[in-house]
C-alpha positions as a Markdown table, in Angstrom:
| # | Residue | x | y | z |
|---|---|---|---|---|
| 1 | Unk | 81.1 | 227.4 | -100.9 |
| 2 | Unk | 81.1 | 225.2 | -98.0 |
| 3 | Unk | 82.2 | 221.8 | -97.3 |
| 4 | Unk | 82.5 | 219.3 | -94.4 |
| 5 | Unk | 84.7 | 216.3 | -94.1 |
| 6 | Unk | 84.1 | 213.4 | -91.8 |
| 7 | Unk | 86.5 | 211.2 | -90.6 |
| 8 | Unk | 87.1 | 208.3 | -88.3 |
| 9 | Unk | 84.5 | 205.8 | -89.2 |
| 10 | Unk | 85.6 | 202.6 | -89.3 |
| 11 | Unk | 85.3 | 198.8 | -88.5 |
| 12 | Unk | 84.9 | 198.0 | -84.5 |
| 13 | Unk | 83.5 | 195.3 | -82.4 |
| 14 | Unk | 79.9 | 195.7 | -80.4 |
| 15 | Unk | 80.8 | 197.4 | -77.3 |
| 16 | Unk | 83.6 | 199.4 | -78.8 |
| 17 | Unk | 84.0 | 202.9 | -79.0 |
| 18 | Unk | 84.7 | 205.4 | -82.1 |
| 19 | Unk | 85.4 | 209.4 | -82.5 |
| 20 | Unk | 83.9 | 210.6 | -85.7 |
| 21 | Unk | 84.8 | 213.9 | -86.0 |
| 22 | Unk | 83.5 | 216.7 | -89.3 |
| 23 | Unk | 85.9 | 219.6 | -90.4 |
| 24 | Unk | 84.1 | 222.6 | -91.9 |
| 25 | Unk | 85.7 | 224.6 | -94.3 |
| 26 | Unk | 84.8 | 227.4 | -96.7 |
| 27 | Unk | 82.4 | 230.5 | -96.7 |
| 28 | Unk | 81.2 | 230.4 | -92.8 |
| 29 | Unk | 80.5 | 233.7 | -91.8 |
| 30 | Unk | 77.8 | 231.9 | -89.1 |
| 31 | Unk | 77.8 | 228.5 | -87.0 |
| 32 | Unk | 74.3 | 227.6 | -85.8 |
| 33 | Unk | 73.5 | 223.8 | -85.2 |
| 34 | Unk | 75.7 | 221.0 | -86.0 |
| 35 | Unk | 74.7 | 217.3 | -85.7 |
| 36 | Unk | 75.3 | 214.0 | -87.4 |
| 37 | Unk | 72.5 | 211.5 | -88.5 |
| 38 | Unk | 72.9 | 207.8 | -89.9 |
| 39 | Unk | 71.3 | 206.3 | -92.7 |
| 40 | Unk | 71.5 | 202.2 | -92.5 |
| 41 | Unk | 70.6 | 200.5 | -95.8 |
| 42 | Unk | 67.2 | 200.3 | -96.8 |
| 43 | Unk | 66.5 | 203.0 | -94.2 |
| 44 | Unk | 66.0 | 206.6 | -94.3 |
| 45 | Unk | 68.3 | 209.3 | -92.7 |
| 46 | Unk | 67.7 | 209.8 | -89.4 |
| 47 | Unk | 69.2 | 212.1 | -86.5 |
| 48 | Unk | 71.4 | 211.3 | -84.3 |
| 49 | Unk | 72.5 | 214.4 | -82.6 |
| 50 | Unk | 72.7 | 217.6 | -82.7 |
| 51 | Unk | 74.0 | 220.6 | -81.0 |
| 52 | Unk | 73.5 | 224.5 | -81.4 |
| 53 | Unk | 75.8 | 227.1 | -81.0 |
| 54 | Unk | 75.3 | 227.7 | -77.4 |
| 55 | Unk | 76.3 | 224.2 | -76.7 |
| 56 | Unk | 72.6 | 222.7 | -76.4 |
| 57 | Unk | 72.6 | 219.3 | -77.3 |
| 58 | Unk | 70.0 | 217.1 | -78.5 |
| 59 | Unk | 69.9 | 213.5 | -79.1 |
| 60 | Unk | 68.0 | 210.1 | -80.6 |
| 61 | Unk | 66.4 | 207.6 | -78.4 |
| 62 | Unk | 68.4 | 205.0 | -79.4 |
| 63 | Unk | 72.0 | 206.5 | -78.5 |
| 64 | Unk | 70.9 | 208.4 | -75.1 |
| 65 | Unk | 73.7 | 207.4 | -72.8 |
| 66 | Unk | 75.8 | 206.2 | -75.0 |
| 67 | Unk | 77.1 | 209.1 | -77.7 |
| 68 | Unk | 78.3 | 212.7 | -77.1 |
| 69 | Unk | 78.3 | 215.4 | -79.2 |
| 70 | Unk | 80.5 | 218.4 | -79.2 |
| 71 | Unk | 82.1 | 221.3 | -81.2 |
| 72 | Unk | 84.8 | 223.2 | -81.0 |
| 73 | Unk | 83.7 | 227.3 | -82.9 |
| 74 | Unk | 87.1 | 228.2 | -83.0 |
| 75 | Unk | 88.0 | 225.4 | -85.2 |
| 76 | Unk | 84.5 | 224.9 | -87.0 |
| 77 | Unk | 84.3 | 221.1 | -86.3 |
| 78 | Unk | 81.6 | 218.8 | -84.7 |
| 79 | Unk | 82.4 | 215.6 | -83.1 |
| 80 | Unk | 80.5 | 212.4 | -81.9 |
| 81 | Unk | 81.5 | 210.4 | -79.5 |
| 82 | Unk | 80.7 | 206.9 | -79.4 |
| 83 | Unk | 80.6 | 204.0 | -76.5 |
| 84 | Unk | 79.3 | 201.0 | -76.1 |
| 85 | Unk | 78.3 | 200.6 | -80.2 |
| 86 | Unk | 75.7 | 197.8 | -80.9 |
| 87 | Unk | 75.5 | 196.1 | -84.5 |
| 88 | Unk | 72.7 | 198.6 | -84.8 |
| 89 | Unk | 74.7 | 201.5 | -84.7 |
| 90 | Unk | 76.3 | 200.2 | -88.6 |
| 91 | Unk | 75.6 | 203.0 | -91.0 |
| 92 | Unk | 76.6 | 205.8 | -92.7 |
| 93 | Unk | 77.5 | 208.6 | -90.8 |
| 94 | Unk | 76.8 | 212.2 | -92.1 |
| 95 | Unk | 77.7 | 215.5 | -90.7 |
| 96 | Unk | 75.4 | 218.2 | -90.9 |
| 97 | Unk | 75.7 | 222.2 | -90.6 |
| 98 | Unk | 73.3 | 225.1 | -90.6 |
| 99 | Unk | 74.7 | 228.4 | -90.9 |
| 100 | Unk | 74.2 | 231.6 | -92.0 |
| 101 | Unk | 71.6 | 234.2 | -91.6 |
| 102 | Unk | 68.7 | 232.4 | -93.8 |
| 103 | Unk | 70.0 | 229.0 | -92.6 |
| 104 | Unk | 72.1 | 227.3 | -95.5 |
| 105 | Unk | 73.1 | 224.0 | -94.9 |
| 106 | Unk | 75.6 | 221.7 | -95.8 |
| 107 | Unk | 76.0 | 218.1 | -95.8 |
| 108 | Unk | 79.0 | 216.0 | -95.9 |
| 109 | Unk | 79.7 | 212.6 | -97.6 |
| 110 | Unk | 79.6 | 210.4 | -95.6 |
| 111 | Unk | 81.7 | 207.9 | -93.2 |
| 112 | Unk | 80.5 | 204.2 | -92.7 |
| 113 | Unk | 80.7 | 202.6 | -89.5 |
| 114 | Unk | 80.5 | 199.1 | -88.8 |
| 115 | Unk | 79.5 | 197.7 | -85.6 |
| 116 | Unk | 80.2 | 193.4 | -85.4 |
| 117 | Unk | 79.0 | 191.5 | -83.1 |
């Protein structure tokens, strides 16, 4: 029905920066909030950002400052920005989308980003 696709994770060094960016495809009749959240190992998911169809953008304590989130409607995709990464910031990365009129969502699968120090 629907699927997302993330891309541009990847290996960088603490201070680095990194695009990720998630392509929805499929049965989207509705956009309503986006966002990305990070799951490290041993941890559970957790948010990271999100951002509702007005543009309204919401983020976790820990990347304040230092990650932006956007979209683009016309294309269906959600990016996140990411400056100054810490070794903290290693996990997998996974898009997230709410749409439709009862709010479906959809996850992708995942993109891992590694943060050396």
């Amino acid at each position: 029905q629907v699927q997302l696709v993330e891309s541009g994770g990847g290996l960088v060094q603490a201070g680095g920066s990194l695009r990720l960016s998630c392509a929805a495809s499929g049965s989207i009749f509705s956009l309503n909030d986006m966002g990305w959240y990070r799951q490290a190992p041993g941890k559970q998911r957790n948010l990271v950002a999100t951002i509702t169809s007005t543009g309204r953008t919401n983020y976790a304590g820990s990347v304040k400052g230092r990650f932006t989130i956007s979209r683009d409607n016309g294309k269906n995709m959600v990016y996140l920005l990411m400056n100054s990464l810490k070794p903290e910031d290693t996990a997998v990365y996974y898009c997230n989308l709410v749409y439709g009129g009862l709010g479906q969502m959809a996850w992708g699968q995942g993109t891992q980003v590694s943060v050396s120090s």
